[in-house]
C-alpha positions as CSV (number, residue, x, y, z in Angstrom):
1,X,-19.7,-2.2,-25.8
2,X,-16.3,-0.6,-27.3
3,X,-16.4,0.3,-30.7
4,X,-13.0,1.4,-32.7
5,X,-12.8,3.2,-35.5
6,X,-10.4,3.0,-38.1
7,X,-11.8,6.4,-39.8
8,X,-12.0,9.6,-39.2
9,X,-15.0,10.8,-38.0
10,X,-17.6,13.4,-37.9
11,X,-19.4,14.7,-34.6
12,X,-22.5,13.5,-35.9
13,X,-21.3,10.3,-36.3
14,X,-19.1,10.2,-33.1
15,X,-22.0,11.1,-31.2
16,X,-24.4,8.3,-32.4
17,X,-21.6,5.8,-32.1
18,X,-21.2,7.5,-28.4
19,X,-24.9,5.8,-27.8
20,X,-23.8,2.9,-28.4
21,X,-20.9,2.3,-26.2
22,X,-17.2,3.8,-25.4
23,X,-15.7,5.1,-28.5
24,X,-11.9,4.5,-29.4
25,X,-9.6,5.7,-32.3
26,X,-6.9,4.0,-33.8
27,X,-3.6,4.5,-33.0
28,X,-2.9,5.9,-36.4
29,X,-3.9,5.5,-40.8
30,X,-0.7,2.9,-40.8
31,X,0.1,1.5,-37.4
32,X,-1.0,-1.4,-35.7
33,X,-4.3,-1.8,-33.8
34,X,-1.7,-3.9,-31.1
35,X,-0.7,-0.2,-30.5
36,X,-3.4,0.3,-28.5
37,X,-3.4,-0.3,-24.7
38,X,-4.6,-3.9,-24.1
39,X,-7.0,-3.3,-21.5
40,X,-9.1,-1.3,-24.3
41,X,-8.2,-4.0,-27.0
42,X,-9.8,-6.5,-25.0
43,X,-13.2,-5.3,-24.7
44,X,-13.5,-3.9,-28.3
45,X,-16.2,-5.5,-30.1
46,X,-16.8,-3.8,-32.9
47,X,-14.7,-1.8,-35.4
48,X,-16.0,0.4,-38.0
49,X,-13.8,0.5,-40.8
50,X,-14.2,1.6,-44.2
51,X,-12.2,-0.6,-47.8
52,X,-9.2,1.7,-47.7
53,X,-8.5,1.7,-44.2
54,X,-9.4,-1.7,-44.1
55,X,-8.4,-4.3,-41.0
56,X,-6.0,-6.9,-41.2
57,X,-6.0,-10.6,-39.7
58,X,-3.3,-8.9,-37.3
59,X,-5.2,-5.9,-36.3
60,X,-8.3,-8.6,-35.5
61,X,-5.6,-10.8,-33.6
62,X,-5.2,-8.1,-31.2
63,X,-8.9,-7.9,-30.7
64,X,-9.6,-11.0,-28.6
65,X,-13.2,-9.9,-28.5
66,X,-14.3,-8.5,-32.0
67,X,-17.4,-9.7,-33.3
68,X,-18.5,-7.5,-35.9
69,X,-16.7,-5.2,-38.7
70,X,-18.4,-2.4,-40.3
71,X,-17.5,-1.3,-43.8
72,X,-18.7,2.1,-44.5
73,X,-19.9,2.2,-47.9
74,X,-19.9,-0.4,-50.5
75,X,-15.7,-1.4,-50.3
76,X,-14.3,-4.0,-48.1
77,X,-11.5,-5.0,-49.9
78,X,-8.9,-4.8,-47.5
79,X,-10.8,-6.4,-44.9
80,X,-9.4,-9.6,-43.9
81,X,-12.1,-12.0,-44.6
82,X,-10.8,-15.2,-44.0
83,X,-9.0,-13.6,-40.8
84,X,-12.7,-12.4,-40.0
85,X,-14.4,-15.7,-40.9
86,X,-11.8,-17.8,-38.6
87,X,-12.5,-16.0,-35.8
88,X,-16.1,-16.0,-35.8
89,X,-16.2,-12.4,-37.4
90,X,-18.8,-11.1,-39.3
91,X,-18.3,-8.3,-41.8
92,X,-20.9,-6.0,-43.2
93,X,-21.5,-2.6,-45.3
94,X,-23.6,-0.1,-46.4
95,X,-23.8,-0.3,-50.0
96,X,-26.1,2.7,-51.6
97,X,-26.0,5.2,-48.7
98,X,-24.0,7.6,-50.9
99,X,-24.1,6.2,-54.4
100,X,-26.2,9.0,-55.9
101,X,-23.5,11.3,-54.7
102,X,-20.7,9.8,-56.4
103,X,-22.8,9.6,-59.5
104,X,-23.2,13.5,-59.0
105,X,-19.5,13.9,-58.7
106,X,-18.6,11.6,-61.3
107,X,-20.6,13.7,-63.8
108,X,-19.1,16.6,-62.6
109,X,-15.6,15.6,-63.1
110,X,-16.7,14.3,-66.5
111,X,-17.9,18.0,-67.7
112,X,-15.3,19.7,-65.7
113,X,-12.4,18.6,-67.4
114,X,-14.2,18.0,-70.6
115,X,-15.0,21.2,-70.9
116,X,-11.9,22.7,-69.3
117,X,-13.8,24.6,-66.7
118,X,-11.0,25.4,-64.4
119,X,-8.8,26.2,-66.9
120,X,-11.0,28.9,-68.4
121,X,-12.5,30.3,-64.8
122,X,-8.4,30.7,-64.3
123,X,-7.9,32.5,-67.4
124,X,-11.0,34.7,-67.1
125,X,-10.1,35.7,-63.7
126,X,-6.4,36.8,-64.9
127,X,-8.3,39.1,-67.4
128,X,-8.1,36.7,-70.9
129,X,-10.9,35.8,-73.1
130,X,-10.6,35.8,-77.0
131,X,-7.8,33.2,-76.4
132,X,-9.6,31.0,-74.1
133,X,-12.6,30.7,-76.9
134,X,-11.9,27.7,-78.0
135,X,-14.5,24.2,-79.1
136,X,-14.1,21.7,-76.3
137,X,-16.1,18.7,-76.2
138,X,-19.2,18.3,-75.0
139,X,-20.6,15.1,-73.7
140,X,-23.9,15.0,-75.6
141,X,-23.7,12.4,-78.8
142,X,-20.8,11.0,-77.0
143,X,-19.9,7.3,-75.3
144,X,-19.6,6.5,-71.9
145,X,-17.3,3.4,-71.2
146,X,-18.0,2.5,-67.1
147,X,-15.8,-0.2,-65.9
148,X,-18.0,-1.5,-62.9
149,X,-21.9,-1.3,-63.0
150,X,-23.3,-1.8,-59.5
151,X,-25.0,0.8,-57.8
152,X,-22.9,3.3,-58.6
153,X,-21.7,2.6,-62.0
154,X,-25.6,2.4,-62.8
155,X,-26.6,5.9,-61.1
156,X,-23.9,7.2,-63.7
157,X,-25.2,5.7,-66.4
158,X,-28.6,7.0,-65.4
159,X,-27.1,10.6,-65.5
160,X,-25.3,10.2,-68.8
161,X,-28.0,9.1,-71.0
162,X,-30.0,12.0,-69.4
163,X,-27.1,13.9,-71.1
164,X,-28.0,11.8,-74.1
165,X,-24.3,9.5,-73.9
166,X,-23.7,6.1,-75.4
167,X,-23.5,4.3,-72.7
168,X,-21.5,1.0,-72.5
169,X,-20.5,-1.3,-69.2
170,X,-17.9,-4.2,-68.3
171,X,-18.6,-6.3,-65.8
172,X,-18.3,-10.7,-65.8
173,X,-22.0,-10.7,-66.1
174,X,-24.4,-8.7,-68.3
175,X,-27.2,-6.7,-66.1
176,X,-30.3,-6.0,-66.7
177,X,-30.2,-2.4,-67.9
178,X,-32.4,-0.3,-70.1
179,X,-30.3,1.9,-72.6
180,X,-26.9,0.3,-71.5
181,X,-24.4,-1.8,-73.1
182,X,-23.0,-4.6,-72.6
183,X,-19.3,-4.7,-73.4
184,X,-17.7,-8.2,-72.6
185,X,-14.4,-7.2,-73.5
186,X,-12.9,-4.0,-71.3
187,X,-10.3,-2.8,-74.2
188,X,-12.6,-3.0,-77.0
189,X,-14.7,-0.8,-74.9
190,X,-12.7,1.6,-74.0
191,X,-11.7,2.1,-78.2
192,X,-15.3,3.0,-77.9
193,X,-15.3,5.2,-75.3
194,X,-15.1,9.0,-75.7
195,X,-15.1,8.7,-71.6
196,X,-14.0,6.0,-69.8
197,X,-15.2,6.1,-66.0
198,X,-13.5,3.9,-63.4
199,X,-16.5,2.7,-60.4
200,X,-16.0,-0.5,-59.5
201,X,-14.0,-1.5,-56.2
202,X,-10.7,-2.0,-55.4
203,X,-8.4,-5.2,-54.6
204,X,-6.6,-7.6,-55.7
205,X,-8.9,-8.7,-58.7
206,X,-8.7,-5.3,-60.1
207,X,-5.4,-3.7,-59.3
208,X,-4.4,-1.8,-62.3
209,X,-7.4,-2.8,-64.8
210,X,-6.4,0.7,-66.5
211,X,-2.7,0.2,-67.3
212,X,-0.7,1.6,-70.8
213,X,-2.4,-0.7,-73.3
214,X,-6.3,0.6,-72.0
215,X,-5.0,4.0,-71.8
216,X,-3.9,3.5,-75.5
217,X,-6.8,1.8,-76.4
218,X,-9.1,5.3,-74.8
219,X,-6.7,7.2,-77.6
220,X,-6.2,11.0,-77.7
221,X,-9.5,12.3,-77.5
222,X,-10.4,10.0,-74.6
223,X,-10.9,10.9,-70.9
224,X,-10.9,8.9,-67.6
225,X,-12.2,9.6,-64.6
226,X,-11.8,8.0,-61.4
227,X,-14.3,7.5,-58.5
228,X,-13.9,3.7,-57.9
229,X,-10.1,3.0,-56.3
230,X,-7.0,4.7,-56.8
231,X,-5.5,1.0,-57.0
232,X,-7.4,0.2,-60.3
233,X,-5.0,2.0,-62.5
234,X,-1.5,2.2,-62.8
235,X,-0.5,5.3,-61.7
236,X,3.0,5.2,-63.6
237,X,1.0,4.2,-66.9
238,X,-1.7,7.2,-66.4
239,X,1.1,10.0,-66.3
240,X,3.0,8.8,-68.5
241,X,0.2,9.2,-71.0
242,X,-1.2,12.4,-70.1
243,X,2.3,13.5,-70.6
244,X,2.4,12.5,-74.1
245,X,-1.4,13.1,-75.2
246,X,-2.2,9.3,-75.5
247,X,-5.4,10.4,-73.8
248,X,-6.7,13.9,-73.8
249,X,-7.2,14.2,-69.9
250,X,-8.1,12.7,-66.7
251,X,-10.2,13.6,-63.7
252,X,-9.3,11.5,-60.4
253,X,-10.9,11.0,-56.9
254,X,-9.1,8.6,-55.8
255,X,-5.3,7.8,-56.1
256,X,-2.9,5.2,-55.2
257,X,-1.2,5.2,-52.1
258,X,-3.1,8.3,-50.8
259,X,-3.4,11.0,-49.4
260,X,0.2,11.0,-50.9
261,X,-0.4,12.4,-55.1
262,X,2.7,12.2,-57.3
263,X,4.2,15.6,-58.1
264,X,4.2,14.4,-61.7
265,X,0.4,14.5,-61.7
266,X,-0.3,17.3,-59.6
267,X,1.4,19.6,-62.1
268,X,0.0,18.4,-65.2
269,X,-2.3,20.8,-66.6
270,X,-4.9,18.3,-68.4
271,X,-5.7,16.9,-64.5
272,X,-8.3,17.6,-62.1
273,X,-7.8,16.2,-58.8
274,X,-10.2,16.3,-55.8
275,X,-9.6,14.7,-52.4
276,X,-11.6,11.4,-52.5
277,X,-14.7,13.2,-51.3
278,X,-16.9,12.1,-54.1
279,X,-19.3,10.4,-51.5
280,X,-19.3,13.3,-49.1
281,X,-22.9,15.6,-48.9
282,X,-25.3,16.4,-46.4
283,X,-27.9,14.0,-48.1
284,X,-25.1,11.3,-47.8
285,X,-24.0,11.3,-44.4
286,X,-27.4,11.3,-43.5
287,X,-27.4,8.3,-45.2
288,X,-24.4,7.0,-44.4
289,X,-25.3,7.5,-40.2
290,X,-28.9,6.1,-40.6
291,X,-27.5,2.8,-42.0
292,X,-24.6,2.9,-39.5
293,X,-27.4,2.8,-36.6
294,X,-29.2,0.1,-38.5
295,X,-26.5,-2.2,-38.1
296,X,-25.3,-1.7,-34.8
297,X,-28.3,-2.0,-33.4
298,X,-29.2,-5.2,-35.3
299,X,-25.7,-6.2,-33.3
300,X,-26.3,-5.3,-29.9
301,X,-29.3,-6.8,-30.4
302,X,-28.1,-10.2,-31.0
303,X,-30.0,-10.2,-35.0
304,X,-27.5,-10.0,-38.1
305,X,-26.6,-7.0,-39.6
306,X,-27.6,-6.1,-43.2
307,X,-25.9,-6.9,-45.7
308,X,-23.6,-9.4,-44.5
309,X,-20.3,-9.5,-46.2
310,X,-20.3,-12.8,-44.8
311,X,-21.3,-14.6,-41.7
């Protein structure tokens, strides 16, 4: 079997792939899969992809052969699904493998720039320290506003009420959730909100969720933080308010049109920024490559997949 990957990938992961069958690359992050010789194109059958990198209904044109598309982690949203489902495709992903490490890094970005940390480790390492002495707020007594509350948004809100937050959701449908609320409408909760934490996925439905009138709704002593999809809020709107203190700061993963980060936000100083690697531990890629073996296995063993995207 060839497998091609549309992600980068570690030796671990090359290596167990490497059991499996011949291993090919894509041509490139932006260019087409057609770029690839068609000799190779024609025997790939599967493609492990990820939701960013995604595969579209011409990359799976070019693969006369394809029969199954692995998402890495929960997102799929730029997977071509009714591409995939016309030609006999079936999509799957591995939802969970690293949720409990993006819950770790949400709640770090969360205290981080709540509590200024880089700000002060800069100014203690240049010799200040009466100056730098001032209240920040702490997160304790405080409400969390998640927007998304899958397995990830509800491994954050595990955290925060161990921090002893508020804790309030938005999602269509209430879940069943012990010491969680319910917020049906996403602007009142974010007038709520002390925090507002973006962890639900990207695509069309939610494309810029957080624009000017959320961010103005979160209010000046609001933060947002960002492990879900750069796509989810508007870039333009979210400078433009750190800029002029409609919100007090922000803390992002994930950006829109990465690995490319506006100049305007990277030299704001109420930001942190971190590369989209909120997934990424030991513990996780563990994870991540035991449920990648799962799958393929189920595939070249004729049995479906887990967790079917669809079929």
């Amino acid at each position: 079997m060839t497998i091609l990957t549309c992600i980068p990938l570690t030796g671990p992961a090359r290596m167990m792939l490497a059991r499996y069958g011949a291993v090919i690359d894509r041509p490139g992050p932006t260019l087409p899969v057609a770029m690839l010789d068609q000799g190779l194109r024609e025997q790939v059958r599967l493609v492990v992809t990820n939701g960013s990198a995604g595969l579209s209904a011409d990359d799976m044109a070019a693969l006369p052969a394809l029969r199954w598309v692995l998402c890495t982690g929960v997102g799929h949203e730029n997977v071509d699904l009714d591409a995939a489902r016309s030609q006999g495709v079936r999509v799957s992903n591995t939802p969970g493998a690293n949720g409990q490490t993006v819950a770790d890094h949400a709640m770090a970005l969360l205290l981080a720039i709540s509590r200024d940390l880089l700000r002060l480790d800069q100014g203690v390492r240049a010799g200040r320290w009466e100056d730098l002495r001032q209240p920040r707020p702490a997160p304790h007594d405080r409400t969390l506003g998640l927007l998304g509350f899958g397995q990830i948004g509800q491994a954050i809100a595990t955290r925060a009420l161990g921090f002893g937050m508020r804790v309030l959701y938005h999602t269509r449908v209430p879940r069943p959730f012990q010491g969680a609320e319910h917020a049906a409408d996403l602007k009142m909760m974010a007038a709520r909100a002390d925090y507002l934490v973006v962890a639900c996925p990207g695509g069309a439905a939610t494309r810029h969720l957080v624009d000017a009138a959320l961010l103005q709704a979160l209010g000046p002593r609001g933060f947002l933080i960002n492990i879900g999809r750069g796509s989810v809020v508007d870039t333009t709107a979210l400078v433009a308010a750190l800029e002029d203190g409609v919100i007090a700061g922000a803390a992002l993963d994930v950006f829109e049109g990465e690995p490319v980060v506006p100049p305007r936000l990277r030299t704001l100083p109420n930001v942190i920024l971190t590369p989209h690697l909120a997934g990424r531990s030991p513990q996780a890629q563990a994870a991540q490559l035991s449920a990648w073996e799962t799958h393929i296995a189920a595939c070249t063993q004729g049995r479906s997949p887990p967790n079917l995207v669809h079929s």
